[in-house]
N, CA and C of each residue as an Amber inpcrd file, in Angstrom:
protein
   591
 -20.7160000 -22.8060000 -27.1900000 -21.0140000 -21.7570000 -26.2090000
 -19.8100000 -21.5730000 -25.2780000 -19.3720000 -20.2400000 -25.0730000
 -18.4830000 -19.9390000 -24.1030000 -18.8650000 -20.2200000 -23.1610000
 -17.7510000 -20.6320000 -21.7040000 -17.8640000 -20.7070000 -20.4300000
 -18.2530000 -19.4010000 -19.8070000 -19.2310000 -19.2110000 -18.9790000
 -18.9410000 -18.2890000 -17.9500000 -18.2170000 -17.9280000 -17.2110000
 -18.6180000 -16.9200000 -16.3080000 -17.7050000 -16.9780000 -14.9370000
 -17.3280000 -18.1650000 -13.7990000 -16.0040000 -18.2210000 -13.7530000
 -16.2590000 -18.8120000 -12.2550000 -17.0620000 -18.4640000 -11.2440000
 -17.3230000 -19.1830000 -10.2220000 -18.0410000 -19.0520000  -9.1760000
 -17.5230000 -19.3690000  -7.8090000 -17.4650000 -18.8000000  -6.8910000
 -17.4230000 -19.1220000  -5.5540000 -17.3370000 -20.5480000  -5.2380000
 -16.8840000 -21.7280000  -4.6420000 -17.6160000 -22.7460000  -4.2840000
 -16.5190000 -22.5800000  -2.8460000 -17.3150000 -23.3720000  -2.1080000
 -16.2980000 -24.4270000  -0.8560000 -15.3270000 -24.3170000  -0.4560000
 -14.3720000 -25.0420000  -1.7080000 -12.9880000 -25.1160000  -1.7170000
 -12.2090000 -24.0100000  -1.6130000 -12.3720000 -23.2750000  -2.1950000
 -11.7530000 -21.7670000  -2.4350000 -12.2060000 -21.7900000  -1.0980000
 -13.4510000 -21.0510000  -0.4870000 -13.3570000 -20.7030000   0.6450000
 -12.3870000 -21.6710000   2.0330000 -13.0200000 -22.8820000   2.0480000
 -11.9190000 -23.3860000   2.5940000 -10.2130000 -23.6830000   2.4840000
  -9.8680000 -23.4120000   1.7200000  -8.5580000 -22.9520000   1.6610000
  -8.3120000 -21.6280000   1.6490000  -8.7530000 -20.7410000   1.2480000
  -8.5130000 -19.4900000   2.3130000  -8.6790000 -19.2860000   3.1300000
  -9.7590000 -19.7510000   4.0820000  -9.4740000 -19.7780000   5.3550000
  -8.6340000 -20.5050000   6.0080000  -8.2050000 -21.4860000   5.4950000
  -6.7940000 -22.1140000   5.9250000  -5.5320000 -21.2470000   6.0830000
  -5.3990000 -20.2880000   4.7050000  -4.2200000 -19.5720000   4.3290000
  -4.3400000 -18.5510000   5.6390000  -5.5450000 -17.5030000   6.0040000
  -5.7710000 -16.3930000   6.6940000  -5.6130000 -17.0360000   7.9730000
  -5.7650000 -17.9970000   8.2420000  -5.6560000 -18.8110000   9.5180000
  -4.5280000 -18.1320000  10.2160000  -3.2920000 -18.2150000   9.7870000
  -1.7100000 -18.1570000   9.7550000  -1.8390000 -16.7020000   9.5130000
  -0.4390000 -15.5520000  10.4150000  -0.3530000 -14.9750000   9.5110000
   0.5300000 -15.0030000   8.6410000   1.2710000 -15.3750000   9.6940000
   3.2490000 -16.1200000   8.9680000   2.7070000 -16.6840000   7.3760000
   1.6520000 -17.6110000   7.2390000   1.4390000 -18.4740000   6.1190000
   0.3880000 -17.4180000   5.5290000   0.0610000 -16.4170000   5.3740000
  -0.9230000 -15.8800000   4.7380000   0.4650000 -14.7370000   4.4710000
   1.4230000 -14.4680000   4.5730000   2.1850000 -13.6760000   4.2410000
   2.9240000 -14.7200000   3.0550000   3.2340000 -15.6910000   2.9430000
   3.6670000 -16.6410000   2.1570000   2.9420000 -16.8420000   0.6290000
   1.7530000 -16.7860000   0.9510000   0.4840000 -16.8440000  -0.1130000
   0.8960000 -15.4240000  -0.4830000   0.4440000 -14.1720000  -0.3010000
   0.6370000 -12.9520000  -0.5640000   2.0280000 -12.9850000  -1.4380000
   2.7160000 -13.7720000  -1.5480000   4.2810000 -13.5990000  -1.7940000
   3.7110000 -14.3720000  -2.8180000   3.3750000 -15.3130000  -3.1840000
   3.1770000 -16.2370000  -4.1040000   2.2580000 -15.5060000  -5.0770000
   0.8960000 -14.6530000  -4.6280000   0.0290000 -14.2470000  -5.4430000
   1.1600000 -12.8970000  -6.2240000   2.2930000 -12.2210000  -5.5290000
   3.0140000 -11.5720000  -6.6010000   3.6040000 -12.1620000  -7.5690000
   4.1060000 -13.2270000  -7.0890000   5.3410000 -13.8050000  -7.8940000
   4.3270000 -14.1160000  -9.1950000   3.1210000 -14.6970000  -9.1770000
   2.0920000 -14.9420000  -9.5740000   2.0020000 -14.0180000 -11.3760000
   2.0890000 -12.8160000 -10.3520000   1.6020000 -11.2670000 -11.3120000
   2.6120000 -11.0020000 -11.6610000   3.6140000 -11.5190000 -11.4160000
   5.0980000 -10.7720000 -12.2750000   5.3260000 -11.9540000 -13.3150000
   4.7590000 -13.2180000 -13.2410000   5.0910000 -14.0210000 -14.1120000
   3.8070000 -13.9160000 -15.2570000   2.6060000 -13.3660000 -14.9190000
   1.9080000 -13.0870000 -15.6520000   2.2810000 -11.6120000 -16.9290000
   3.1380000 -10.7180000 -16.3270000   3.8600000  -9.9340000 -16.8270000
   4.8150000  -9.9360000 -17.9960000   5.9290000 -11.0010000 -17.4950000
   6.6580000 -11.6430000 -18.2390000   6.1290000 -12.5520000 -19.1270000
   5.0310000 -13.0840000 -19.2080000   4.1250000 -13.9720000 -20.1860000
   3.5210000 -13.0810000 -21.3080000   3.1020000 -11.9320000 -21.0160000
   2.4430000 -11.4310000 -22.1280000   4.1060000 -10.5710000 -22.7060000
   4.7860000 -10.7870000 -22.5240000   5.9120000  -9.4170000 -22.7820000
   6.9680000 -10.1940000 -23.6000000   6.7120000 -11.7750000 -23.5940000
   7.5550000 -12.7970000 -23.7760000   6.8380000 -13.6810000 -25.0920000
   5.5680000 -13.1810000 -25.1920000   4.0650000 -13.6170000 -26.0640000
   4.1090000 -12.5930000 -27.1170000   4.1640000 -12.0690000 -26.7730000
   3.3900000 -10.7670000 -28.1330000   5.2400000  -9.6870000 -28.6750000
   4.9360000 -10.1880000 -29.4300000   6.5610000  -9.6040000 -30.5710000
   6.1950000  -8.2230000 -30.6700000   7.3020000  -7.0370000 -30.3470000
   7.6310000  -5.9430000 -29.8500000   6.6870000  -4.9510000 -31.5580000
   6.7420000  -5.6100000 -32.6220000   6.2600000  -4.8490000 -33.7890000
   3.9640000  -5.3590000 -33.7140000   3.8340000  -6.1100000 -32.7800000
   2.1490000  -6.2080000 -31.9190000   1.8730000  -5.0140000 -31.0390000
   2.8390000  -4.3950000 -30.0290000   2.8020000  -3.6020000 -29.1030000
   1.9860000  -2.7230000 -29.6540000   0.6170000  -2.7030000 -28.5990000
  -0.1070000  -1.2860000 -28.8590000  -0.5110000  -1.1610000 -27.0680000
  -0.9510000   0.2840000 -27.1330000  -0.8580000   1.2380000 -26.2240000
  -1.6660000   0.3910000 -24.9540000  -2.7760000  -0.5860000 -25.3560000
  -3.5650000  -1.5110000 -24.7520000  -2.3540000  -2.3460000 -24.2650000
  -2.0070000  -3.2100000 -24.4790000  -0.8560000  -4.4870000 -24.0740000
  -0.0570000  -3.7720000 -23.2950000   0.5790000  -2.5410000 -23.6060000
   1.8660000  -1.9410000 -22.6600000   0.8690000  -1.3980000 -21.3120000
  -0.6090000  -0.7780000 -21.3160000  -0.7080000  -0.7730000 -20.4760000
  -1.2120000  -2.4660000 -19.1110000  -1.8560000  -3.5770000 -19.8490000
  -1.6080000  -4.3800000 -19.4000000  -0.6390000  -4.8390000 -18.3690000
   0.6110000  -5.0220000 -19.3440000   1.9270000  -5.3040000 -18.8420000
   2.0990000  -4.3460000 -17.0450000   2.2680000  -2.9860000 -17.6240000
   2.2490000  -1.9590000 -16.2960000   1.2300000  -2.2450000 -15.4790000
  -0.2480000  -2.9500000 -15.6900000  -0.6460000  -2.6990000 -14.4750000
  -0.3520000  -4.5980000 -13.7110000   0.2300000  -5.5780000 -14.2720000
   0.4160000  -6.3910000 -13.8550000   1.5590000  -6.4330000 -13.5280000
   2.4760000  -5.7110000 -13.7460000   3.5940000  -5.4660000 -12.8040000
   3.5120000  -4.6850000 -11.3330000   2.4920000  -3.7440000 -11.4830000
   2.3050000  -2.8360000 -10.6610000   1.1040000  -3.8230000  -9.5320000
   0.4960000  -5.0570000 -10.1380000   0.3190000  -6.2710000  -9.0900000
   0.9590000  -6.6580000  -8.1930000   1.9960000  -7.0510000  -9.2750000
   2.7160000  -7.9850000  -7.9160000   4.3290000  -6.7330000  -6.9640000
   4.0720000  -5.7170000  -7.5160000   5.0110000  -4.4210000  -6.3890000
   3.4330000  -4.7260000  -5.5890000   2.1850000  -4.3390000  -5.5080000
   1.3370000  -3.7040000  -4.7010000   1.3600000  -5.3510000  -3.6150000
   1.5950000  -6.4430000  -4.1110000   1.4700000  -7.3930000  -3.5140000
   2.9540000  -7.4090000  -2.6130000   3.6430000  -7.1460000  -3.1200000
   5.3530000  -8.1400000  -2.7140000   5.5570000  -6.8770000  -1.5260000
   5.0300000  -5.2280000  -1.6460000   4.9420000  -4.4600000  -0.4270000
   4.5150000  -4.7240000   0.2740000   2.8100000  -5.4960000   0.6790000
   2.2740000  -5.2540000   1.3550000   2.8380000  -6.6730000   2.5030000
   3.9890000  -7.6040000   1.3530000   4.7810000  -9.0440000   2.2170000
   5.7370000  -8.3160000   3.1440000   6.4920000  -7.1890000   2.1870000
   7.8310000  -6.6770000   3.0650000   7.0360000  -5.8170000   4.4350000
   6.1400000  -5.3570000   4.3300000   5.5730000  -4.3360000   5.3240000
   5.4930000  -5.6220000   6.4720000   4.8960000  -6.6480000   5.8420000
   4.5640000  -7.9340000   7.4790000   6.0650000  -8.5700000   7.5650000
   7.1990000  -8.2900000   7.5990000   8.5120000  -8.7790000   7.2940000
   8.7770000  -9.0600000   7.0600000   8.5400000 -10.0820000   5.7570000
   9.3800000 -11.0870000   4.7870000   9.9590000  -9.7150000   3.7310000
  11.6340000  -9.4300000   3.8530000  12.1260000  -8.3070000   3.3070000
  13.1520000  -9.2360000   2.8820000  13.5650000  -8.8200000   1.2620000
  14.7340000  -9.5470000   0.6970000  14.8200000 -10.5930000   0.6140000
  14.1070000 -11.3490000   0.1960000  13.7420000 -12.5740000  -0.0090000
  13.3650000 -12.9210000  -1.5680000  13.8690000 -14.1210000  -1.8980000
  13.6720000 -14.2070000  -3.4040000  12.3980000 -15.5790000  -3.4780000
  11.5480000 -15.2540000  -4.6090000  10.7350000 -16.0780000  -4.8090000
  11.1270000 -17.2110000  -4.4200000  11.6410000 -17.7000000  -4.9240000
  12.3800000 -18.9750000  -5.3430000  12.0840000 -19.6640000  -3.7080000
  12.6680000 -18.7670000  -2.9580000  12.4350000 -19.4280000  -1.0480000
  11.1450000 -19.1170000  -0.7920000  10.1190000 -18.8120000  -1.6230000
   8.4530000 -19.0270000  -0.9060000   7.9380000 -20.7040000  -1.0540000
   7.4810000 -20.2460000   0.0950000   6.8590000 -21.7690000   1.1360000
   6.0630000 -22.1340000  -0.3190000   5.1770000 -21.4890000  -1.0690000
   4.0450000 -21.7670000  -2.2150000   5.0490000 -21.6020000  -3.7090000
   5.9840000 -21.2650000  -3.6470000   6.7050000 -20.9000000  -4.7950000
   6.8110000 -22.1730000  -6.1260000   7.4810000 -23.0650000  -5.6780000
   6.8840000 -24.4770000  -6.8580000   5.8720000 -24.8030000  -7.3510000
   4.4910000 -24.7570000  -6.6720000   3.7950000 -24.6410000  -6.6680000
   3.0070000 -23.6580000  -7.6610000   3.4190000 -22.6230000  -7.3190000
   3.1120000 -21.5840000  -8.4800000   3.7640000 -21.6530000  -9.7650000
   4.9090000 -22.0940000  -9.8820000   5.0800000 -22.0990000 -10.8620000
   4.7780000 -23.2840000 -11.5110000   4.2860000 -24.2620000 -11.2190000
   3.7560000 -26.0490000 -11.7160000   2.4290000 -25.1410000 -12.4190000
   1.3130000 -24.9170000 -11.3730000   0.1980000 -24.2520000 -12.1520000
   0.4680000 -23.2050000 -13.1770000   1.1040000 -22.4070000 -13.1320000
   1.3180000 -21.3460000 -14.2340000   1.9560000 -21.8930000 -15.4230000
   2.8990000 -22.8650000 -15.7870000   3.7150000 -23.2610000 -16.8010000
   2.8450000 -24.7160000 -17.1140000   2.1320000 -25.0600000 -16.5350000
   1.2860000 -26.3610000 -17.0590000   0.2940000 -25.4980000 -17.6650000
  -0.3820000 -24.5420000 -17.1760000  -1.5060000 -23.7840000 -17.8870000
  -1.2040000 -22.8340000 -19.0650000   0.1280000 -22.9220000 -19.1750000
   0.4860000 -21.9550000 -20.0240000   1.4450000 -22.9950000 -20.9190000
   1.4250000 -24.0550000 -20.6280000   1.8720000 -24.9490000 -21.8110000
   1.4400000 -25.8060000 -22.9510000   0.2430000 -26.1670000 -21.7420000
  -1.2580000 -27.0710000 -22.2750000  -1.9590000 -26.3410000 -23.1580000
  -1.9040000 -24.4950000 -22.7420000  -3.0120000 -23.6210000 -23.6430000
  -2.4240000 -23.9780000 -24.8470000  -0.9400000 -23.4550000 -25.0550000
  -0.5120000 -23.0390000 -25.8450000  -0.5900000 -24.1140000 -26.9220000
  -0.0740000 -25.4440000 -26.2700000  -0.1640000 -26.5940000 -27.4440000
  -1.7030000 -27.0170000 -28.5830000  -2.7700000 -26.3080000 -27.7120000
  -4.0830000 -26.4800000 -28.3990000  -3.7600000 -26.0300000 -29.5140000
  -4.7950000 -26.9350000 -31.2040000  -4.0910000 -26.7370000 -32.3450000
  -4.7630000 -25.3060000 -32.5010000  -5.6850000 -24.7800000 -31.1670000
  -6.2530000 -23.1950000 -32.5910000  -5.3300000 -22.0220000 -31.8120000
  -4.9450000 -22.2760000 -30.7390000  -3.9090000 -21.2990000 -30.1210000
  -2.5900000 -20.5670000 -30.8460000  -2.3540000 -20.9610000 -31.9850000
  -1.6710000 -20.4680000 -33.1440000  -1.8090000 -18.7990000 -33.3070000
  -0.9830000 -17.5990000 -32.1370000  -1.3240000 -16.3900000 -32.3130000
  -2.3190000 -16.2920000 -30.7900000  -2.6440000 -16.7500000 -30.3570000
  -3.6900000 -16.5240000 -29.4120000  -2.5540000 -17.3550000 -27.7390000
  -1.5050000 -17.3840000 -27.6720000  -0.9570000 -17.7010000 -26.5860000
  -1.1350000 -16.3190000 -25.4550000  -1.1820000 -15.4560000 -25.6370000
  -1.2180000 -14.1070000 -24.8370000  -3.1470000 -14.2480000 -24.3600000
  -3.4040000 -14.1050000 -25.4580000  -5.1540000 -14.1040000 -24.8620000
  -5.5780000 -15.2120000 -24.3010000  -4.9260000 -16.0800000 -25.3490000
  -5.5410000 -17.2270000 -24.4930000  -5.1920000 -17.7090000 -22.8480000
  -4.1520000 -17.5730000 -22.5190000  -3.4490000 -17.8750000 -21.2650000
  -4.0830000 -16.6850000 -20.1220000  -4.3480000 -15.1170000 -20.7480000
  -4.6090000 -14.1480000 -20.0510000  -6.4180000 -14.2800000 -19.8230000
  -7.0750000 -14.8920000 -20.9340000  -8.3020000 -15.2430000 -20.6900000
  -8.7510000 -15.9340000 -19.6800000  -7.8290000 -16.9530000 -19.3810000
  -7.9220000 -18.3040000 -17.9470000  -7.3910000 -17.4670000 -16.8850000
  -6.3680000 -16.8730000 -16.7320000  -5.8620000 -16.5330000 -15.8310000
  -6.5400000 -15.2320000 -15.0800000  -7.4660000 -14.1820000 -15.9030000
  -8.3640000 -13.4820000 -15.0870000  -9.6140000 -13.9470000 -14.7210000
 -10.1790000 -15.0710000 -15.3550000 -11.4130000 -16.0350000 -14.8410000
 -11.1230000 -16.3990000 -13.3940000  -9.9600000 -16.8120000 -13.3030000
  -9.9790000 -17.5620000 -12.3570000  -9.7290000 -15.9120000 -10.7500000
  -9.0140000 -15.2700000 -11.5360000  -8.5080000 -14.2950000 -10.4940000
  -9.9540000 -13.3880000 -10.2960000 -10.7980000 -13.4590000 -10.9010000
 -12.0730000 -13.0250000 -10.4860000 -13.0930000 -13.3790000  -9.3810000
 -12.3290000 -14.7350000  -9.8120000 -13.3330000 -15.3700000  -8.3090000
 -12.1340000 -15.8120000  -7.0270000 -10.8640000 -15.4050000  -6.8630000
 -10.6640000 -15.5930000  -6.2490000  -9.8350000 -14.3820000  -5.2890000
  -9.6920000 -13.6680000  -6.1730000  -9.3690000 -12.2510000  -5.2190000
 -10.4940000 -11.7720000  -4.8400000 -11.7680000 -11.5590000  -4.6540000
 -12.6950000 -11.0270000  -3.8570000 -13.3720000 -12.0400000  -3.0490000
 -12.5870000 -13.3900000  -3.0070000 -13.2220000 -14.3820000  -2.3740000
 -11.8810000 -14.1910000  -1.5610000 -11.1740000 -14.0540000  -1.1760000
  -9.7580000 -13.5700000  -0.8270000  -9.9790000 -12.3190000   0.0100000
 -10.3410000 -11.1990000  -0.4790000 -10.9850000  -9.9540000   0.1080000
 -11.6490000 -10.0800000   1.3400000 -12.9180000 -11.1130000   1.0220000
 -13.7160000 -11.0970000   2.3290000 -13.5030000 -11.6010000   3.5320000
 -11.9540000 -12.6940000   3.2220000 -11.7670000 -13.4100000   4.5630000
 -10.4920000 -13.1560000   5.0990000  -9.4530000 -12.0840000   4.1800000
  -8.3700000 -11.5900000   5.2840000  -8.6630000 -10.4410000   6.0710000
  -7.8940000 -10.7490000   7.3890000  -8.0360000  -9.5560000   8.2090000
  -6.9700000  -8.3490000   7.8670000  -5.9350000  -8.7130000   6.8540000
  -4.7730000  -7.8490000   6.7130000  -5.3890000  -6.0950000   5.5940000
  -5.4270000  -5.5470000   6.2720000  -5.8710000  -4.0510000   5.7950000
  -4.6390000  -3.9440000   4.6440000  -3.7590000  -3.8500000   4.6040000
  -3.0170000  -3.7950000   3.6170000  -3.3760000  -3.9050000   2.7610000
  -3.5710000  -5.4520000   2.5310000  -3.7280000  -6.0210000   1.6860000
  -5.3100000  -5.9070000   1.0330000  -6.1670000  -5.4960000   1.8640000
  -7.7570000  -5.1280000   1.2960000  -7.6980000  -3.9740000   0.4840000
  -6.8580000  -3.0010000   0.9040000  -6.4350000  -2.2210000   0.0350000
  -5.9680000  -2.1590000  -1.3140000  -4.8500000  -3.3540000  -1.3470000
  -4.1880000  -3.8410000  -2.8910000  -5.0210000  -4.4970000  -3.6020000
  -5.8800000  -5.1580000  -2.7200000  -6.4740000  -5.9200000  -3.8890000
  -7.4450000  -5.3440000  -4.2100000  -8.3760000  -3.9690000  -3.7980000
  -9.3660000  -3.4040000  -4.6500000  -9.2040000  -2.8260000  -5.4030000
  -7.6800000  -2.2480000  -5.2110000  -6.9890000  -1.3150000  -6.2150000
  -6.7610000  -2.1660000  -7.5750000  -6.4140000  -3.7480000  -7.4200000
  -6.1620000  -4.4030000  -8.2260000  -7.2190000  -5.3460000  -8.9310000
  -8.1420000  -5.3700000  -8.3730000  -9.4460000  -6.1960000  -8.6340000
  -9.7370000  -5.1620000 -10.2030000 -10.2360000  -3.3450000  -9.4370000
 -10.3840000  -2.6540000 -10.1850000  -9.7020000  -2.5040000 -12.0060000
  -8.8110000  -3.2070000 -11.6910000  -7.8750000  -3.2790000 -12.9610000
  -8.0690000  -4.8160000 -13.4970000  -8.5220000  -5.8350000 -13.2080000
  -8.3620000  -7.4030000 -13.3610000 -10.1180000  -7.1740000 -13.8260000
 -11.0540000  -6.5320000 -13.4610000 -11.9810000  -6.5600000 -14.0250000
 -12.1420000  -6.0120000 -15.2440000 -11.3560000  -5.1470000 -15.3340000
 -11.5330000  -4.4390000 -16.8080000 -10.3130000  -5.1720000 -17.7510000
  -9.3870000  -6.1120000 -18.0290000  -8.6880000  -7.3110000 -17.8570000
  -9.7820000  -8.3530000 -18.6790000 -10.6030000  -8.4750000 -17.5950000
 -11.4960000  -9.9100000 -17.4570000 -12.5550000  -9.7660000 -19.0200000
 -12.7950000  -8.3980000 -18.5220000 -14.0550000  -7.7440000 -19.9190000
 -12.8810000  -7.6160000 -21.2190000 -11.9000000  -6.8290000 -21.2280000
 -11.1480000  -6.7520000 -22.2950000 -10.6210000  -7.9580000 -22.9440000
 -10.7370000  -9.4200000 -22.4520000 -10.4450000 -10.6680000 -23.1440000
 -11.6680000 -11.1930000 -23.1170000 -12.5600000 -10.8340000 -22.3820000
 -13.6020000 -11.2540000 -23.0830000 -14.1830000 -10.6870000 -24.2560000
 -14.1400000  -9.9120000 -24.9290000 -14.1860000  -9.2430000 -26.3270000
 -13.1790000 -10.1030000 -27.3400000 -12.3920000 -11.1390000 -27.2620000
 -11.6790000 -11.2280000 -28.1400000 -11.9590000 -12.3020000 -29.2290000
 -12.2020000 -12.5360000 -30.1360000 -12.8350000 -13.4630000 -31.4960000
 -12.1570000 -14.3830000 -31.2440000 -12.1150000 -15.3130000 -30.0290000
 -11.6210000 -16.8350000 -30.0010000 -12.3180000 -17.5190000 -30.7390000
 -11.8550000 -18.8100000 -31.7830000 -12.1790000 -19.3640000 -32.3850000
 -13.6880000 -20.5380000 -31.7470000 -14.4200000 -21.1520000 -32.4680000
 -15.1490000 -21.6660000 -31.6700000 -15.0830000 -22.7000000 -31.2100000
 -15.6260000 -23.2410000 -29.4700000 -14.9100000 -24.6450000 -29.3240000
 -13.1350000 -23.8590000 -28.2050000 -12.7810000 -23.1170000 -28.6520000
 -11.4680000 -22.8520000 -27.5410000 -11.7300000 -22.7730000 -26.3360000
 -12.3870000 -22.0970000 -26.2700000 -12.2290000 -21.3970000 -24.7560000
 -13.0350000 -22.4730000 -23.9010000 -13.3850000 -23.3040000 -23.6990000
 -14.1830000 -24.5620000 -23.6330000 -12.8990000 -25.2620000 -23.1780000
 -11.6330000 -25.3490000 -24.2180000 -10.8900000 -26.3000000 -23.9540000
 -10.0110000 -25.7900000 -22.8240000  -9.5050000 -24.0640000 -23.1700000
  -9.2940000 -23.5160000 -22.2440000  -9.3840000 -23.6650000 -20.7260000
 -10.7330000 -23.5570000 -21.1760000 -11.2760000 -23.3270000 -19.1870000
 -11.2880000 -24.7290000 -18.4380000 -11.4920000 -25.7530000 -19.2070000
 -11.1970000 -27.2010000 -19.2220000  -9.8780000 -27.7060000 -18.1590000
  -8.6590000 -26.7080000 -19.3170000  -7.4460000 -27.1990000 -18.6200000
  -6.8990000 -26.5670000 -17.1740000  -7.5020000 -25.3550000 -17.4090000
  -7.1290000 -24.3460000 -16.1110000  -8.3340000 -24.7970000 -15.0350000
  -9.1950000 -25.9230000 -15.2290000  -9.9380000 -26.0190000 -14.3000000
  -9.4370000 -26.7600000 -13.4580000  -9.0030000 -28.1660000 -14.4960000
  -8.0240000 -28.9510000 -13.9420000  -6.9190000 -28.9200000 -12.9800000
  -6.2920000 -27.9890000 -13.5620000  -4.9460000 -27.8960000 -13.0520000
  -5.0430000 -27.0700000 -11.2740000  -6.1770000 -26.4710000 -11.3630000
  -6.3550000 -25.1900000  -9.8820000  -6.5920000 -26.1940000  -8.8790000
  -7.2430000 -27.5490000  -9.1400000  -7.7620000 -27.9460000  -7.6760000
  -6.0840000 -29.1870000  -7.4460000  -5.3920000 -29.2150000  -8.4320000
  -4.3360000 -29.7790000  -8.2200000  -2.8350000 -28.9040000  -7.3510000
  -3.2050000 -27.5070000  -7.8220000  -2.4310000 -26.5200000  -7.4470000
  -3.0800000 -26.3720000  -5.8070000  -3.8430000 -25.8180000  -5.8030000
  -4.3930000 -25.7650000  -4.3740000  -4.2920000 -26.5920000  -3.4510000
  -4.4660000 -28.3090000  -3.6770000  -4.1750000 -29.2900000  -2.8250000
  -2.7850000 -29.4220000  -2.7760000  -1.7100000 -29.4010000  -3.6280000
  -0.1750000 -29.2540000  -3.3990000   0.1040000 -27.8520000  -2.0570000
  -0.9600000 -27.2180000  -2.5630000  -0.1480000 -25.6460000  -1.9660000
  -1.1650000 -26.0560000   0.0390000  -2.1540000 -26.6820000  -0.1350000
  -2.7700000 -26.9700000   1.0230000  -1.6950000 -27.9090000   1.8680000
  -0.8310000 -29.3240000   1.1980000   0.0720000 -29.8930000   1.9200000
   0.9170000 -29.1540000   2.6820000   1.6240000 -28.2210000   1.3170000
   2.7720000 -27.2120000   2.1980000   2.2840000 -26.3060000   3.1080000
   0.9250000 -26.0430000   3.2580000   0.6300000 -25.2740000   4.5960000
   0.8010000 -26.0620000   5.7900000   0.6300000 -27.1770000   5.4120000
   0.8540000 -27.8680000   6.9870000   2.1590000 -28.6700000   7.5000000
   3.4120000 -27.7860000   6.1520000   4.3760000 -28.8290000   6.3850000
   5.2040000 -27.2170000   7.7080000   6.1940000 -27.9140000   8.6640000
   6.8820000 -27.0680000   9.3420000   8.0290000 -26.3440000   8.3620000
   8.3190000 -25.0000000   8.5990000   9.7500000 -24.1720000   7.9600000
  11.4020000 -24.5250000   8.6640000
């Protein structure tokens, strides 16, 4: 039996309210949730060989690029301007969770062809429950804005990999590893909120 949806719990909420706490540090997160969507970009574009490309995947690609612009504007508008990932306060961080989850998928023996779905399957589970759990507790209008615009697109995302003939037994292992890895990502990214710049 497939996993469901994530769900809301605690943690999530309490660490976003940690992040929204700040705005300085909730502009940092915002920077991280692009860098986030542009590496999710580069994953499927870097996954799927140019003679796969259909009209579905290219639009994918565009609207997860068009994530992390709607995100990385709404950083430059609160003043972090010209700034490269690489110097976000959450930036290691993001990339530890994204390349462990996208390394671990990939090595599973049925992931053979399924590195794009499979990695994009975990990665909108999780962004389901946490951008509208995200929604309800920033005060930044901007940003309530981007993310309904973007929710709107991550839900139809969420349904479009869920249609896909994963073998049986995967997605189990899937959701397994990306479960793992989030409360490890979050407590790293919770230290650096409280370290000084």
């Amino acid at each position: 039996m497939n996993p469901g949806p994530l769900t809301e719990d605690a943690s999530i909420a309490e660490f976003l309210g940690r992040i929204v706490a700040s705005r300085d540090l909730e502009l940092e997160w915002i920077d991280l949730l692009s860098q986030l969507e542009y590496v999710g970009c580069r994953k499927i574009m870097k996954s799927v060989g140019f003679e796969s490309v259909n009209l579905e995947i290219l639009r994918h690609v565009s609207e997860e690029a068009s994530h992390a612009y709607l995100l990385k504007a709404v950083v430059e508008e609160g003043g972090l301007r010209d700034r490269s990932w690489r110097d976000g306060r959450f930036a290691e961080a993001g990339w530890r969770y994204f390349q462990g989850l996208d390394q671990r998928i990939s090595a599973l023996p049925a992931s053979e062809g399924l590195h794009y779905p499979g990695v994009s399957w975990a990665i909108e589970r999780r962004v389901l429950v946490v951008y509208p759990a995200y929604l309800k507790v920033t005060r930044n209008e901007s940003l309530k804005k981007a993310l309904r615009r973007i929710l709107a697109q991550e839900e139809r995302h969420g349904a479009q990999f869920g249609e896909v003939a994963f073998p049986d037994g995967y997605l189990p292992q899937v959701a397994a590893i990306e479960e793992a890895l989030w409360p490890e990502f979050t407590a790293a990214a919770s230290r650096l909120a409280l370290q000084r710049v």
